[in-house]
C-alpha positions, 0 to 999 in steps of 0.5 A: 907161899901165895898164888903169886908165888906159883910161877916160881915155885912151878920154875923151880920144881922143873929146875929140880927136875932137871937136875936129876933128869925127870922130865917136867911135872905136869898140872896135877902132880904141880898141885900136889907138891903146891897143896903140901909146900904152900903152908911154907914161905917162898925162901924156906921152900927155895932153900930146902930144895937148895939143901936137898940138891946139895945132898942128895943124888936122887930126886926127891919127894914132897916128904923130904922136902916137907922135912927139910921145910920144917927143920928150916922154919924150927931153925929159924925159931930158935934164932930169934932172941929172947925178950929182955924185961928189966928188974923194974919192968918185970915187976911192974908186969907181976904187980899188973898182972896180978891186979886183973888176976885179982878183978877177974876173982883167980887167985 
């Protein structure tokens, strides 16, 4: 997440918060969950709390949140596709490749 994204993140938390009856976060425990959600993107944090909210009926913490947060990102890891690299293609990279291998004295 990025600075700009603070409000909604701050939004959305008291929103969680709500949902199980916590009365809002004050600034110091919004810069915990910020300092251990910021590395992730806006919509992972989003949908993470969307998924916890969906199967829990306790609030949660930051950890299971991060757990959440790191299953969405690997998921989305695992959809990307394959490069595909011809027959002609691949061997012409092999042949390249092993041409600098042979400038920079690797066998």
């Amino acid at each position: 997440m990025i600075n700009e994204d603070k409000k909604t993140f701050a939004e959305m938390l008291n929103t969680m918060f709500d949902i199980y009856g916590r009365k809002n976060a004050d600034q110091n425990l919004m810069r915990v969950w910020w300092n251990k959600l910021c590395k992730y993107d806006l919509q992972v944090v989003s949908s993470s709390f969307d998924t916890y909210t969906s199967n829990s009926n306790k609030c949660p913490t930051p950890y299971d949140i991060i757990i959440l947060c790191r299953s969405h990102v690997e998921a989305k890891k695992q959809a990307l596709p394959k490069p595909k690299v011809s027959p002609i293609n691949k061997e012409k990279l092999r042949k390249e490749m092993k041409d600098l291998a042979s400038k920079l004295g690797w066998k």
